[in-house]
N, CA and C atoms as a LAMMPS dump frame, in Angstrom:
ITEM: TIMESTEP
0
ITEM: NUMBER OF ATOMS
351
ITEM: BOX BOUNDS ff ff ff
-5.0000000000000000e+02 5.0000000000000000e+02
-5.0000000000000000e+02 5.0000000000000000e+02
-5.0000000000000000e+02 5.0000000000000000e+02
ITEM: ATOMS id mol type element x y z
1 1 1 N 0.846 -1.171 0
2 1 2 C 0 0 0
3 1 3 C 0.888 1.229 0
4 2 1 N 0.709 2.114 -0.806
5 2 2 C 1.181 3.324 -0.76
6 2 3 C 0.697 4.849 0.52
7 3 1 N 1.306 5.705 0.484
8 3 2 C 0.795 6.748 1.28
9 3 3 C -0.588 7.346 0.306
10 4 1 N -0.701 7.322 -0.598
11 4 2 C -1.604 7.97 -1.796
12 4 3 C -2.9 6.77 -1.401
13 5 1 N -2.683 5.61 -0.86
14 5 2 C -4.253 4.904 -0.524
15 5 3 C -4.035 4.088 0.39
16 6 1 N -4.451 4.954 1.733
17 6 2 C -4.236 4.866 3.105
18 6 3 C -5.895 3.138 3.258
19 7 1 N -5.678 3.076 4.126
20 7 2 C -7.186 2.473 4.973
21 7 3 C -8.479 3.196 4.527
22 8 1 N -9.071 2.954 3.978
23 8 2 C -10.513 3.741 4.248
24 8 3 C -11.527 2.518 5.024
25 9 1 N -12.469 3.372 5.932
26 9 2 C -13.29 2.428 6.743
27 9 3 C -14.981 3.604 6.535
28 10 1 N -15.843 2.98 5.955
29 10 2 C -17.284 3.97 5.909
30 10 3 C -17.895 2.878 6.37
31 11 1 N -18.921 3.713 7.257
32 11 2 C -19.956 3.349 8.077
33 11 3 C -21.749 3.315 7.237
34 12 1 N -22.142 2.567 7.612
35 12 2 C -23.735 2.514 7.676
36 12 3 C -24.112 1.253 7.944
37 13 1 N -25.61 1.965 7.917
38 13 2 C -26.654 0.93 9.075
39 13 3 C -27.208 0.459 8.044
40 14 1 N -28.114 -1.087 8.497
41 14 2 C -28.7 -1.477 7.718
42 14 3 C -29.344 -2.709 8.628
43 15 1 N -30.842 -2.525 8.78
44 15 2 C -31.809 -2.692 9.835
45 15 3 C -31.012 -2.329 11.236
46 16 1 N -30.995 -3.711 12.243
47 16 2 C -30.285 -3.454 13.463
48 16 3 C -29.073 -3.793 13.031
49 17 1 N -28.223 -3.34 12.463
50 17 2 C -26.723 -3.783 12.191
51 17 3 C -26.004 -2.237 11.456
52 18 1 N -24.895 -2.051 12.246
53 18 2 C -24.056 -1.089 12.099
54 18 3 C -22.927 -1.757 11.211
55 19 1 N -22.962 -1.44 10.161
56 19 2 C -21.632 -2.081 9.117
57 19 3 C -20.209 -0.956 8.89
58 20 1 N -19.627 -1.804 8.848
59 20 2 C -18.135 -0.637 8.921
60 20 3 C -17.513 -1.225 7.552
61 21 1 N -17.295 -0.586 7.051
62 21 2 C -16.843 -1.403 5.098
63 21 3 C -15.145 -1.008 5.28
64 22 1 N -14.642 -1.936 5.356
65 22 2 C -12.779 -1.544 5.113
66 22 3 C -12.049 -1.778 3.738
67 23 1 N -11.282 -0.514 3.429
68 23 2 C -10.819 -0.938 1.858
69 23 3 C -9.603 -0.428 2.204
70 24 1 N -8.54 -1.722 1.739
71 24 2 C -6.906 -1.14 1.65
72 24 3 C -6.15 -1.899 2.843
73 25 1 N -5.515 -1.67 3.138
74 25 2 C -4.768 -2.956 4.573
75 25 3 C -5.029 -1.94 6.079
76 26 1 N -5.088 -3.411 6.999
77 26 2 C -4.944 -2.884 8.173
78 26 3 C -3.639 -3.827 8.915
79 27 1 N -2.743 -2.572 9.44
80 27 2 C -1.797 -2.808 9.889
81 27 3 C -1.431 -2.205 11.044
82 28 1 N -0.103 -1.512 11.48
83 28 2 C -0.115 -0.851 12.99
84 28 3 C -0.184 0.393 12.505
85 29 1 N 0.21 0.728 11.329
86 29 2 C -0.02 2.497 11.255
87 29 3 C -1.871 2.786 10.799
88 30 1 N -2.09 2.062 10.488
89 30 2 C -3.901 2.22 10.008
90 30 3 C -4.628 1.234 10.985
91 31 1 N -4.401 0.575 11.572
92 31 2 C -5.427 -0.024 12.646
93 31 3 C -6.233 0.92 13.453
94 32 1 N -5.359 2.34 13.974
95 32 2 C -6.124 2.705 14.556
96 32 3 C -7.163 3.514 13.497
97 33 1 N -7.743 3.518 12.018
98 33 2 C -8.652 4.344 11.529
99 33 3 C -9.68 3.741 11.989
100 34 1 N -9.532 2.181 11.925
101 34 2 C -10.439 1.104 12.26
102 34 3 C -10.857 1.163 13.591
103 35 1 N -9.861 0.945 14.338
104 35 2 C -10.308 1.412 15.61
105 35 3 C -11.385 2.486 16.351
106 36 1 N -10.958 3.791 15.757
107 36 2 C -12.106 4.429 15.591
108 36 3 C -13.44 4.464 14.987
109 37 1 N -13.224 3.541 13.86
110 37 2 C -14.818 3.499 12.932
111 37 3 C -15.675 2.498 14.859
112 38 1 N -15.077 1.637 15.417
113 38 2 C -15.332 0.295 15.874
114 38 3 C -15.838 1.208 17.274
115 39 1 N -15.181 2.095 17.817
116 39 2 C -15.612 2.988 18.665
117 39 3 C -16.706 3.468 18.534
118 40 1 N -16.54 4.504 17.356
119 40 2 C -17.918 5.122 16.923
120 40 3 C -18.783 4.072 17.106
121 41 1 N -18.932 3.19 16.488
122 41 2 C -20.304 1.969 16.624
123 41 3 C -20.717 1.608 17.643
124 42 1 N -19.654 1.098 18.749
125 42 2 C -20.153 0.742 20.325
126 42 3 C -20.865 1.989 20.973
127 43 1 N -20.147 2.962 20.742
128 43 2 C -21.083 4.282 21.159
129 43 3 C -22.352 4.799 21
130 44 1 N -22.856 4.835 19.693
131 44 2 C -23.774 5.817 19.254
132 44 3 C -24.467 4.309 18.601
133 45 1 N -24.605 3.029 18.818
134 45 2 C -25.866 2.443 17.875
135 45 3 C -26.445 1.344 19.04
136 46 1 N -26.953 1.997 20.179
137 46 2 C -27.289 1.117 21.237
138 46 3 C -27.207 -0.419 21.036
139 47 1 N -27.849 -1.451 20.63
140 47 2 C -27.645 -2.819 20.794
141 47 3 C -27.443 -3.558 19.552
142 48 1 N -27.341 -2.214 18.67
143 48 2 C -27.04 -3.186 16.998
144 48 3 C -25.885 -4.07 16.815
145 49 1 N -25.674 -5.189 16.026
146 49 2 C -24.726 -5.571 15.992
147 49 3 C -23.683 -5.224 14.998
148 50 1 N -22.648 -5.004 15.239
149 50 2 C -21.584 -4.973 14.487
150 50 3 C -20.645 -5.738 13.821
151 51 1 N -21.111 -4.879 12.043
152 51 2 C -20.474 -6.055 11.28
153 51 3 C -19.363 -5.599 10.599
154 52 1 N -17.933 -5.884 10.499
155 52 2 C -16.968 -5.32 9.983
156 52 3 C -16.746 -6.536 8.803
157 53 1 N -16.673 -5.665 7.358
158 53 2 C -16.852 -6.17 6.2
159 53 3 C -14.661 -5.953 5.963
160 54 1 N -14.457 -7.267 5.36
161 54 2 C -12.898 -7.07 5.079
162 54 3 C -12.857 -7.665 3.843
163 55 1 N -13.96 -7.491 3.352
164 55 2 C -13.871 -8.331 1.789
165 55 3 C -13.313 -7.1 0.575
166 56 1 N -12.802 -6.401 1.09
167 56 2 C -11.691 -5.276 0.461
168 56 3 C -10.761 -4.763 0.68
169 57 1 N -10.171 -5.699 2.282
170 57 2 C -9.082 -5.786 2.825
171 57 3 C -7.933 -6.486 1.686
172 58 1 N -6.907 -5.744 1.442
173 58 2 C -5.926 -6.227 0.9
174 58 3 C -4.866 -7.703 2.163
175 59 1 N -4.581 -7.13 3.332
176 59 2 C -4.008 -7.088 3.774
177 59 3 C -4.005 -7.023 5.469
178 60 1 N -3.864 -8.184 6.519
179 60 2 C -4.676 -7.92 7.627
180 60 3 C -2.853 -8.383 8.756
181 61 1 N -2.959 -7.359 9.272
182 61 2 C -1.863 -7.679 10.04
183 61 3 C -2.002 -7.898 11.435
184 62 1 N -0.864 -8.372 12.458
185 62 2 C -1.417 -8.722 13.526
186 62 3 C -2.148 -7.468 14.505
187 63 1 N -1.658 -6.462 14.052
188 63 2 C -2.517 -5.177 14.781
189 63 3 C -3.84 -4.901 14.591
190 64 1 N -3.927 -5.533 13.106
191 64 2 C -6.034 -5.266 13.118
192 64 3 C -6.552 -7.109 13.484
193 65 1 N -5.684 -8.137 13.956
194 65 2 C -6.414 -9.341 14.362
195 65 3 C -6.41 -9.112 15.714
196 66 1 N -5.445 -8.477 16.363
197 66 2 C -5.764 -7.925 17.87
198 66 3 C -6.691 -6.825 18.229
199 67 1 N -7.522 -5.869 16.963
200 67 2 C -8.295 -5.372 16.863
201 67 3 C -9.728 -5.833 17.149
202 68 1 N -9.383 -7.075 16.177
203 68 2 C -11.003 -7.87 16.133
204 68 3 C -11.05 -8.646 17.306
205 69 1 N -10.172 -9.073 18.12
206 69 2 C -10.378 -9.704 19.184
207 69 3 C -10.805 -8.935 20.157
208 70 1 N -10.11 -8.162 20.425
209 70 2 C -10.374 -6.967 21.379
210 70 3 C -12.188 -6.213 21.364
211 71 1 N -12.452 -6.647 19.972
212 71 2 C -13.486 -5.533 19.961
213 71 3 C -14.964 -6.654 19.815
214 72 1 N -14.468 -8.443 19.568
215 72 2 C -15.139 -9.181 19.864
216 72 3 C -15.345 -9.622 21.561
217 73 1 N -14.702 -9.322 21.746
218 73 2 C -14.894 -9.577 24
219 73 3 C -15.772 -8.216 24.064
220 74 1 N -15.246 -6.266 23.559
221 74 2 C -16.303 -5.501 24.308
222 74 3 C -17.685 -5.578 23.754
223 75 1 N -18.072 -6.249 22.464
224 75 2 C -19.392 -6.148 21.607
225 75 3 C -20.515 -7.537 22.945
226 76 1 N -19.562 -8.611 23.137
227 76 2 C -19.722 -9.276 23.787
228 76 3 C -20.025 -9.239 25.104
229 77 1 N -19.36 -8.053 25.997
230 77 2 C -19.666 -7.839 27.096
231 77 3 C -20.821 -6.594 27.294
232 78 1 N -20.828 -6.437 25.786
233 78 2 C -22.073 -5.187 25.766
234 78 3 C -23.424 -5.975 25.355
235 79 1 N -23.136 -7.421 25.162
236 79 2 C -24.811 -8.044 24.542
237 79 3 C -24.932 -7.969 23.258
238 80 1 N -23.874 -7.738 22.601
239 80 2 C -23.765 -7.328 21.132
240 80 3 C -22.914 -7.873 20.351
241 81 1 N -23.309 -8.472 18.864
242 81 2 C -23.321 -9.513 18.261
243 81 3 C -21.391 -8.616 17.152
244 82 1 N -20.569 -9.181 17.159
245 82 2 C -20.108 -8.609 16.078
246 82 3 C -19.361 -9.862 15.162
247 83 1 N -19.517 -9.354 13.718
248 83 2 C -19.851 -10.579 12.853
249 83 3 C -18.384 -9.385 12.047
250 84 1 N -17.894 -10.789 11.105
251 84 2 C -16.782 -10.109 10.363
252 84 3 C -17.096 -11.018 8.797
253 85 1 N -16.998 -9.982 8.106
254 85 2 C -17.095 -10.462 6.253
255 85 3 C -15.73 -10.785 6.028
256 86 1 N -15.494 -12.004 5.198
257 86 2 C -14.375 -11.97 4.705
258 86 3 C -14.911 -13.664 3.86
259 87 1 N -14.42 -13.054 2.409
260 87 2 C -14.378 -14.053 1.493
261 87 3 C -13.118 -14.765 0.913
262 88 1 N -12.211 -14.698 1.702
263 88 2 C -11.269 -15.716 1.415
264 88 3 C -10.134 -14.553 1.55
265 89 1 N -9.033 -15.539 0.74
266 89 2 C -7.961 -14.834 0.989
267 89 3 C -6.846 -14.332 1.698
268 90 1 N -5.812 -13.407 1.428
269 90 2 C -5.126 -13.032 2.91
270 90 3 C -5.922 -12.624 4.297
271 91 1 N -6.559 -12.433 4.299
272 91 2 C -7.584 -11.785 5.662
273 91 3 C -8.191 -13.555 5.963
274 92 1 N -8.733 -14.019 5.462
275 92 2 C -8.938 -15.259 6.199
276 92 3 C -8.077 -16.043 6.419
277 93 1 N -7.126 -16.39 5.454
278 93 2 C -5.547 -16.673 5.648
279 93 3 C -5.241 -16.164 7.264
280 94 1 N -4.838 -15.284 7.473
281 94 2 C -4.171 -14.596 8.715
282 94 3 C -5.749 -14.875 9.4
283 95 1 N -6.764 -14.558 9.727
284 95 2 C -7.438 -15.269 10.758
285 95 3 C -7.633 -16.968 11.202
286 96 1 N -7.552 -17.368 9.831
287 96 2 C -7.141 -18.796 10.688
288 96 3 C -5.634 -19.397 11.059
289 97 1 N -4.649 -18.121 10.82
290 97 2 C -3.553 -19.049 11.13
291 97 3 C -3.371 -18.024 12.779
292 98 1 N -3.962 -17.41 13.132
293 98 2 C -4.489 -17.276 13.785
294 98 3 C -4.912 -17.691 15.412
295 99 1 N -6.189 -18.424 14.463
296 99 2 C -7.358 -19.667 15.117
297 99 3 C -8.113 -18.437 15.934
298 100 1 N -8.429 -17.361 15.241
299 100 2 C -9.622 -16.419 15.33
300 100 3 C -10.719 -16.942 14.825
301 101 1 N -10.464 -17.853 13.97
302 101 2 C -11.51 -18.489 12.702
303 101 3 C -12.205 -19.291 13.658
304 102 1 N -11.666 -19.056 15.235
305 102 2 C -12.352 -20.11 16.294
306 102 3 C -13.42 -19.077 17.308
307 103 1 N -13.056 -17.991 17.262
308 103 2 C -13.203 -16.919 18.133
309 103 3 C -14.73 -15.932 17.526
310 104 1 N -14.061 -15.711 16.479
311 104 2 C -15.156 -14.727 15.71
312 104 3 C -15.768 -15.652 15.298
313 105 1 N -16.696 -14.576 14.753
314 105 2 C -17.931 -14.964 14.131
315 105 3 C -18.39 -14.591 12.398
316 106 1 N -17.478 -15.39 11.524
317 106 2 C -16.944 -15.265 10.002
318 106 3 C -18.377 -15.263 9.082
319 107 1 N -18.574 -14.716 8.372
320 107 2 C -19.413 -14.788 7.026
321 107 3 C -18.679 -14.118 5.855
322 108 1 N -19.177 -14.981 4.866
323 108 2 C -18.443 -14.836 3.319
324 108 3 C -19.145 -13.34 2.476
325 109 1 N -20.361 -13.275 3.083
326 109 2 C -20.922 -11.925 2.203
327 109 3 C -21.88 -11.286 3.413
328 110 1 N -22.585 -9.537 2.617
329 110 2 C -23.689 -9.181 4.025
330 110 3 C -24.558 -9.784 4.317
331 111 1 N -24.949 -10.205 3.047
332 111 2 C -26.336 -10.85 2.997
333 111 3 C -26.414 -11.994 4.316
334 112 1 N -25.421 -12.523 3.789
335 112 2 C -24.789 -13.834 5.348
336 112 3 C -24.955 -13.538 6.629
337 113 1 N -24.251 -11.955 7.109
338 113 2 C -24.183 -11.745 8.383
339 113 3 C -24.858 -10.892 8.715
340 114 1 N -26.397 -10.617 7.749
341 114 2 C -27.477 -9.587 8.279
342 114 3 C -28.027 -11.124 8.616
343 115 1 N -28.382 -12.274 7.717
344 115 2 C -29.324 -13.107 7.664
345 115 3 C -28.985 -13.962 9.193
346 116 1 N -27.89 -13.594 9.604
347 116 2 C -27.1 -14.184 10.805
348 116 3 C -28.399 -13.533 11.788
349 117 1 N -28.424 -12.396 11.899
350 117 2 C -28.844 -11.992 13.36
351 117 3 C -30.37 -11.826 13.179
């Protein structure tokens, strides 16, 4: 990834589910954009669940798999469901070598992890 196409992370809702869309890698210098999209959501969408889409993740390093863990225990201790997109690839690659692929809660498309909750 270059400096010219950083992380982008956009938000929206869709019924009870707060979706966070990630395009470009997450690593230790861009984890925290993510971090913040993941904030914003626990905050401001009372009991929706949160679904972080990585099916435009280039690239998932150990700073955004300690992300998703981290933010699967507070969704969890809040009563709240958080589901992660990912259709193959390096991002599922690095979650199951991992053994997050044990932890989270994986779907291949939205349709999957709206039809989830």
């Amino acid at each position: 990834m270059s400096t010219s196409d950083p992380l982008t992370v956009e938000s929206s809702v869709h019924g009870n589910a707060v979706v966070l869309s990630a395009r470009g890698e997450i690593d230790m210098g861009t984890a925290p954009i993510l971090r913040h999209q993941l904030e914003d959501a626990l905050v401001g969408a009372g009991k929706a669940a949160v679904l972080v889409d990585l099916t435009e993740v280039d690239f998932l390093a150990s700073a955004g798999l300690a992300l998703l863990a981290e933010y699967h225990t507070r969704c969890r201790e809040q009563g709240r469901a958080l589901r992660v997109l990912t259709d193959g690839g390096p991002v599922l690659r690095a979650i199951r070598i991992s053994a997050l692929d044990q932890v989270l809660d994986l779907h291949p498309s939205l349709a999957a992890a709206l039809a989830a909750g």
